[in-house]
VOZAVEX-57383 format. One line per field, with one value per residue (C-alpha): residue in three letters; x negated, y negated, z. Coordinates in steps of 0.2 Angstrom, whole numbers, plus 5000, padded with zeros to 4 digits. Example, Ala and Ser with C-alpha at 12.3 -4.5 7.8 and 13.67 -1.06 7.14 Angstrom:
2
aa: c(ALA	SER)
X: c(4938	4932)
Y: c(5022	5005)
Z: c(5039	5036)
***
This chain:
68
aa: c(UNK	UNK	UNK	UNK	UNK	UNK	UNK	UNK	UNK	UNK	UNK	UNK	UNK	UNK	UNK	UNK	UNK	UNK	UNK	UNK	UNK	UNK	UNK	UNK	UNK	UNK	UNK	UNK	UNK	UNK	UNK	UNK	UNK	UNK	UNK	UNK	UNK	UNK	UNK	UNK	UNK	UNK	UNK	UNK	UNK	UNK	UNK	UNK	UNK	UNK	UNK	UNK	UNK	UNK	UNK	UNK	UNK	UNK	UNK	UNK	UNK	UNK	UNK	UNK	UNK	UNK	UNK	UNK)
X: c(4910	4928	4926	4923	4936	4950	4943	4946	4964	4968	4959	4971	4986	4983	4981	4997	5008	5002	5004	5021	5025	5019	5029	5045	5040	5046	5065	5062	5064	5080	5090	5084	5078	5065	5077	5084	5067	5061	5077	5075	5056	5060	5070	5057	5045	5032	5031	5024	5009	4998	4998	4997	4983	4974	4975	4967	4953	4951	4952	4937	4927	4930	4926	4912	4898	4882	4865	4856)
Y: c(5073	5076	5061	5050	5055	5057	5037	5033	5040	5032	5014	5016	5019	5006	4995	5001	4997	4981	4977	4984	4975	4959	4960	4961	4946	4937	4941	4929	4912	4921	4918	4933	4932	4938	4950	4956	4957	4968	4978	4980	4986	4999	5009	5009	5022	5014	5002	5014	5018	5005	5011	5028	5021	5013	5026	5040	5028	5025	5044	5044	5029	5036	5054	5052	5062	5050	5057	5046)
Z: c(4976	4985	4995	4980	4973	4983	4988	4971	4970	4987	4977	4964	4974	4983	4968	4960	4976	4979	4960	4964	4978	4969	4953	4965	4973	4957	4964	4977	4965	4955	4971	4984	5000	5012	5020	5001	4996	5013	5010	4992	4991	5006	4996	4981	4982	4973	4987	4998	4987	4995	5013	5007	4997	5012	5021	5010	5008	5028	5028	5019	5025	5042	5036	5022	5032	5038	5031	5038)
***
């Protein structure tokens, strides 16, 4: 029941920095460039919710134990 869970708050980190990162992504046509934008999201720490998000679920894909 641990695993699945802490899968599931690594799933919705994951969803919320990549939603994050997506929503930024909108700067880009009001004049701001790839090198702004790369800038600009490092210092956002929402930003770094989808690989923290990727890797709690690797954790737990990699850990899960096999009863098989």
């Amino acid at each position: 029941m641990g695993y699945i869970f802490i899968f599931l708050i690594g799933f919705g980190l994951a969803v919320a920095g990549g939603v994050s990162l997506i929503a930024y992504m909108n700067f880009l046509p009001a004049g701001l460039g790839w090198v702004e934008y790369f800038i600009f999201i490092k210092g956002r720490i929402e930003c770094y919710f989808l690989p923290a998000g990727i890797l709690l679920m690797a954790f737990v894909i990699y850990r899960y134990p096999n009863n098989l």
